[in-house]
Structure formats: structure tokens, C-alpha cells
C-alpha positions in Angstrom: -17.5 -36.3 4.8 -17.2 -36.4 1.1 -14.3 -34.9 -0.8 -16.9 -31.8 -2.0 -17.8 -31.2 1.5 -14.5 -31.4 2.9 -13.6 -28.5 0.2 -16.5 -26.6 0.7 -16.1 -26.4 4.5 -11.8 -25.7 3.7 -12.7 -22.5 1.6 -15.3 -21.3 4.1 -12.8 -21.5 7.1 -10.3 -19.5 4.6 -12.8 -17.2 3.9 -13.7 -16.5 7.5 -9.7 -16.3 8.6 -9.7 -13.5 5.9 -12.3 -11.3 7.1 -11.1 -11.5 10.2 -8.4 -10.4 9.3 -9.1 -7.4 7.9 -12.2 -6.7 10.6 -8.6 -6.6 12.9 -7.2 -4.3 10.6 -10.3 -2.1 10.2 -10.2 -1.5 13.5 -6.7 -0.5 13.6 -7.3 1.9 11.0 -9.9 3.4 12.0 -8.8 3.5 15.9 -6.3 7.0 16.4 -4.1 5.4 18.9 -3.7 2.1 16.9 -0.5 1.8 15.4 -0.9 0.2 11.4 1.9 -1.4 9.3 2.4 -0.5 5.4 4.4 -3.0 3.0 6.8 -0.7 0.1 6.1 -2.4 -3.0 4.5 -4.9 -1.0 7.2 -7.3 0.9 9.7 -7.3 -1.5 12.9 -8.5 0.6 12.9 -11.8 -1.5 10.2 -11.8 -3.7 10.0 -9.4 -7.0 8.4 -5.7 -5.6 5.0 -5.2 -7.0 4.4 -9.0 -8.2 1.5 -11.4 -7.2 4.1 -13.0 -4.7 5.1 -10.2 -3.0 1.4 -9.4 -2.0 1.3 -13.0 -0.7 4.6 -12.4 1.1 2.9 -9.3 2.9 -0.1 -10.8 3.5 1.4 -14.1 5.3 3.5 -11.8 7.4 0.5 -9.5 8.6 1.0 -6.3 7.2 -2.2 -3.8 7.5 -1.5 -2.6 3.7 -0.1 -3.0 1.1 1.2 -0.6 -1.0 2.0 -0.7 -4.6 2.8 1.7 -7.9 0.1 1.7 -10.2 1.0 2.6 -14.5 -1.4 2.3 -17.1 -0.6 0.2 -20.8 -0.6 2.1 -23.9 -4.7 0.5 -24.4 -5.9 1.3 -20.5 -4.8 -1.3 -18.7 -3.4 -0.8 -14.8 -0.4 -2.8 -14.1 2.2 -2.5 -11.1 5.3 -0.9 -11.2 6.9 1.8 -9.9 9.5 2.6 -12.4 9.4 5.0 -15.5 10.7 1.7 -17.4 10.4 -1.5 -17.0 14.8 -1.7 -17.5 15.5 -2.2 -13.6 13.5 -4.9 -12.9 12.0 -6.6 -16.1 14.6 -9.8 -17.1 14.8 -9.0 -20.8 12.2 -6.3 -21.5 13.0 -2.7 -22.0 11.4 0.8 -22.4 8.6 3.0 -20.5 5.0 0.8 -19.9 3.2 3.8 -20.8 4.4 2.4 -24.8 3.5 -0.9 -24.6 0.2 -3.0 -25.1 -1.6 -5.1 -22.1 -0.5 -8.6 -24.0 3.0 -7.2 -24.3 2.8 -6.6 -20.8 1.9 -9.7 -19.6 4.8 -11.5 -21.4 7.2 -9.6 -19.3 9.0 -11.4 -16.1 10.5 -10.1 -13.5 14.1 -10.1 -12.0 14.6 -12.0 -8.2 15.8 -10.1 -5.7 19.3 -11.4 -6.9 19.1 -9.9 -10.6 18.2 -13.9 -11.7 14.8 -14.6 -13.9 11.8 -15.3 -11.1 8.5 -16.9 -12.2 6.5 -13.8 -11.9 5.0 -11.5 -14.5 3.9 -7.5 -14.0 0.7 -7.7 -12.7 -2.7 -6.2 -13.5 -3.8 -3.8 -11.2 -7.6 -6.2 -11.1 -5.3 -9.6 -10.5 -3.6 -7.4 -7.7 -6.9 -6.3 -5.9 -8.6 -9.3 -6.4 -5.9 -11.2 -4.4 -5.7 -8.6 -1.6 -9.5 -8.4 -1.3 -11.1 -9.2 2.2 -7.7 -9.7 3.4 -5.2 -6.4 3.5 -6.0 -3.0 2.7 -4.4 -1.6 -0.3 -2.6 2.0 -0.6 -2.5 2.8 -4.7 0.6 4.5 -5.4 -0.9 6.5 -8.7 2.1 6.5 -11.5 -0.3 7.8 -13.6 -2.6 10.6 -13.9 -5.4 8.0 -16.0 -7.6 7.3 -13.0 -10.1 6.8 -15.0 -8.6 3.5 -15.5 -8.3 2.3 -12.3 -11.7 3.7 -10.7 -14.0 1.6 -12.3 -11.6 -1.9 -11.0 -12.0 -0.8 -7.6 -15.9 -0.6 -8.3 -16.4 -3.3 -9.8 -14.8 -5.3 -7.5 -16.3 -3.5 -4.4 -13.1 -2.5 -2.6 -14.2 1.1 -2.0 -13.7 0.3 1.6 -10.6 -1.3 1.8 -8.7 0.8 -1.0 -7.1 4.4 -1.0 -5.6 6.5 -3.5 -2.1 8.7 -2.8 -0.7 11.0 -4.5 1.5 14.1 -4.2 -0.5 15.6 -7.4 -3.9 16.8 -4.9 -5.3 17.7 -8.7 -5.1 13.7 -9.7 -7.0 13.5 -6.0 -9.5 15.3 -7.0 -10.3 13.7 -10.4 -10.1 10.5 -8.2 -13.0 12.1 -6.4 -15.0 13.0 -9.0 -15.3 9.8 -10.2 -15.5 8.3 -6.8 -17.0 10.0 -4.3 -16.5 8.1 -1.9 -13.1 7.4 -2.6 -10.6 7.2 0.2 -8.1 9.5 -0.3 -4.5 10.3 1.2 -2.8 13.5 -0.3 0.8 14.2 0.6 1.6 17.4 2.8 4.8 18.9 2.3 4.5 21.3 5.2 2.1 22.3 8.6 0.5 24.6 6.5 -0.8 21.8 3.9 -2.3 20.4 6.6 -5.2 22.6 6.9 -5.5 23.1 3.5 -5.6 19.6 3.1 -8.5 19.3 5.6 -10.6 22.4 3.5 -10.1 20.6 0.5 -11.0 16.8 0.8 -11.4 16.3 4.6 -9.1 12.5 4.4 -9.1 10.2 7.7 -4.7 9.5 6.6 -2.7 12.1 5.2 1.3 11.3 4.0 4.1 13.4 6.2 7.5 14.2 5.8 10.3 14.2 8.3 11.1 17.8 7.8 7.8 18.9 9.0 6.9 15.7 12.1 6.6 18.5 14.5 4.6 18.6 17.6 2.6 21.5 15.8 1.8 19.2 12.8 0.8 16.1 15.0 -1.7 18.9 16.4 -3.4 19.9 13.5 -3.9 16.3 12.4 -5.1 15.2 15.4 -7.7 17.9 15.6 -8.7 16.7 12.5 -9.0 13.1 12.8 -6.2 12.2 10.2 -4.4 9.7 10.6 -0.5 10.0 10.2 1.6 8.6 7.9 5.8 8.8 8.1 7.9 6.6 5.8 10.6 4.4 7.7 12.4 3.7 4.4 15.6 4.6 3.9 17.5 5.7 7.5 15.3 4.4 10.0 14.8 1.1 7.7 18.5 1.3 7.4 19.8 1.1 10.7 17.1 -1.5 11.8 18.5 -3.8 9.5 21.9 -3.3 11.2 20.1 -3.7 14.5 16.3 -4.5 15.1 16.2 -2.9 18.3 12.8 -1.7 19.3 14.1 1.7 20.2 14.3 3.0 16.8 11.0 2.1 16.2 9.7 3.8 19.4 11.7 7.4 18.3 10.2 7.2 14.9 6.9 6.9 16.1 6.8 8.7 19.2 5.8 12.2 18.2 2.2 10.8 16.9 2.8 9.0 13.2 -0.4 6.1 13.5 1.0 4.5 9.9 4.5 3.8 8.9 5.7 2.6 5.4 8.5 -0.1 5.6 10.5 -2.6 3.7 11.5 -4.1 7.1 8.2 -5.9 6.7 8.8 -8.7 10.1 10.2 -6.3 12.2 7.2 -3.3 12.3 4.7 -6.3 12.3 6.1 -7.3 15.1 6.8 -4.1 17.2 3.4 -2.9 16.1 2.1 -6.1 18.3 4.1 -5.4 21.0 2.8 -1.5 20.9 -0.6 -2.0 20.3 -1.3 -4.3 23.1 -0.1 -1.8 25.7 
């Protein structure tokens, strides 16, 4: 086998370990019962949040999606970050990314877990996508009401599918919508009550939960529905399972019906949602 062959063949065998992939993950999506893992920031524990390697990170460790904060640059441009500035976790560069250009942008690295200089820049929302496409799915944190500048990536780089929009802001959803109609959407309840009006208004398959309201009533109500059920484990839960990965706390977040948690405890759910879904 020559050496074109022999790289022809490698790429193929990638290409077919990522679509399998994500067929696996499809099908935990899109099963009720099937419990699916979401990366904060992507996994972030000891690469920069947001950046190219973080996605990597999450990826390698089998997370179902990734989720990450999407801004727009002073001339259109999406990037990543979930910040109002760029102060917390840009090395040396300062102010809101709303005020600067794409190229100044791009020249701007971010910090290491540690507060030291990494090798990674903010990304663009397109390098993002195209390095999670046909291998994760890919929750868009909007930052920014200028959808109009994120649509047409996902289109053009045919992720309809695999990509959904959240935001708190159902009025952002909606403009998402009309420019995508076949957008996949995940508005943010903020009580039982939201939950039918959520259902009247956009009819989602995944709608975002708080803890205040992860009643036996709400599970209901999404469950007639078909929604599927997403709780955040960050903060508390994601807390104390850092003291002590023990299964348990997993189990009593999950146990009143939530199909999709959010985590920066990135190993541990990816490996408790193995352990669950093969019972």
C-alpha cells in the first residue's frame, strides 16, 4: 500500500468512527429514556473554556454536546465567549467583543486554567462548528441577539441537524426561526406554566429547567409533550461530586425525569450516563 492509500484509507476509518459517533448520540437524543451528557463551555477543567481545545477535550471524553457562548465582532463575525469582556480570560486583551474587529479578535489568546498564557486564540463560531461536525452535537449559547449572523454558518455548513439554539430571550427564538425554520430550538422555562406555553409557541423536542420548578408536575407536562429535559448540574451538584464522585448524586439529580444534564464534571457524567443507559 502506497503512502496515498495508506492516508486515504486512515481518513476514511476517521470519518466512519465519527459518524458513528454521533449516529450513537442521535439516538440518545432522540430516545426519551436515554440519558445525554452536555459539556459547559465545552470541557474546560484544563483546557481554556470555549477554545478549539476544549471542544477536542469534550469530544475525546464522549460528551453528547457541546455547549458553548456565542458573541458577534463589531463587523459580524461569531466568536466564542461567554463573558461581557474579554478581561477574565483573554491574557493581555481588554474590553467588551461587541467593540472589536474579527482580525482584532483573532490576535487575542487565552489564559490556562492556571491564569498562565495557553496557545489558544477565541475562536470563530465556523472554526468551532466545523470541528464538532459529524462528531458531537452542539448547544449555541446565544450572547447575542444578531442571529442573523450565526444562521447562515450553520447553513452553510449543513449542521441543521446536529445544532440547537438556547436562549432565555423566547423573542431571539423566534427570529432564530424565522430565518431557520427548521431550526432546533431549546427555550428556557422558568416555571410549570412556561411549559405549555412553550409547547403553543415553538413545539421544541429539549426545553432548559430550573431546580426550583423539577417537580413531578413539570416532568408531566414535558413528557406529554415529547420534550426532552434539561437540568444544569453546575454549581452544587457539580460541587459536591468533585469532593466525592459517588454515583448517588448523580442518580438524585436525575431521578425525577431530567433526560440532559449540563456539567463541568465532564468524566464523571460520561461515565455514569454509561452505567445508566445500559440498564
Amino acid at each position: 500500500m502506497n503512502f496515498r492509500i495508506f492516508l486515504i484509507t486512515f481518513f476514511l476509518l476517521l470519518s466512519a468512527g465519527a459518524q458513528a459517533q454521533l449516529s450513537s448520540i442521535r439516538l440518545r437524543m432522540e430516545h426519551p429514556d436515554s440519558l445525554v451528557i452536555a459539556s459547559h463551555r465545552a470541557a474546560h477543567a484544563v483546557y481554556p473554556e470555549n477554545s478549539l481545545a476544549s471542544i477536542r477535550e469534550a469530544i475525546r471524553l464522549g460528551v453528547d454536546i457541546i455547549e458553548i457562548d456565542v458573541k458577534v465582532s463589531s463587523d459580524g463575525v461569531p466568536f466564542l465567549l461567554h463573558d461581557g469582556t474579554v478581561n477574565r480570560t483573554a491574557v493581555s486583551a481588554r474590553g467588551p467583543l461587541e467593540t472589536m474587529t474579527a482580525e482584532q479578535i483573532k490576535k487575542v489568546k487565552l489564559k490556562n486554567t492556571d491564569g498562565t498564557e495557553s496557545d489558544q486564540y477565541i475562536p470563530t463560531l465556523r472554526e468551532a462548528l466545523e470541528l464538532a461536525k459529524g462528531k458531537v452535537y452542539v448547544d449555541l449559547d446565544l450572547k447575542t441577539e444578531k442571529v442573523q449572523y450565526l444562521v447562515p454558518i450553520v447553513k452553510e455548513l449543513g449542521m441543521a441537524d446536529q445544532v440547537f439554539f438556547f436562549d432565555s430571550d423566547w423573542n431571539v427564538l423566534d427570529h432564530v426561526r424565522s430565518l431557520m425554520p427548521e431550526a432546533q430550538l431549546m427555550p428556557r422555562a422558568y416555571s410549570t406554566d412556561d411549559i405549555y406555553k412553550i409547547e403553543k409557541r415553538f413545539a421544541p423536542a429539549m426545553v432548559h429547567i430550573d431546580p426550583s420548578f423539577y417537580t413531578n408536575k413539570t416532568m408531566k407536562a414535558c413528557r406529554k409533550y415529547g420534550m426532552k429535559t434539561w437540568i444544569n448540574s453546575l454549581g452544587g451538584t457539580d460541587g459536591k461530586i468533585a469532593a466525592n464522585p459517588d454515583p448517588k448524586l448523580a442518580e438524585q439529580l436525575v431521578t425525577p425525569g431530567a433526560k440532559m444534564v449540563q456539567t463541568d464534571e465532564v468524566a464523571f457524567w460520561v461515565s455514569f450516563r454509561n452505567t445508566a443507559n445500559a440498564r
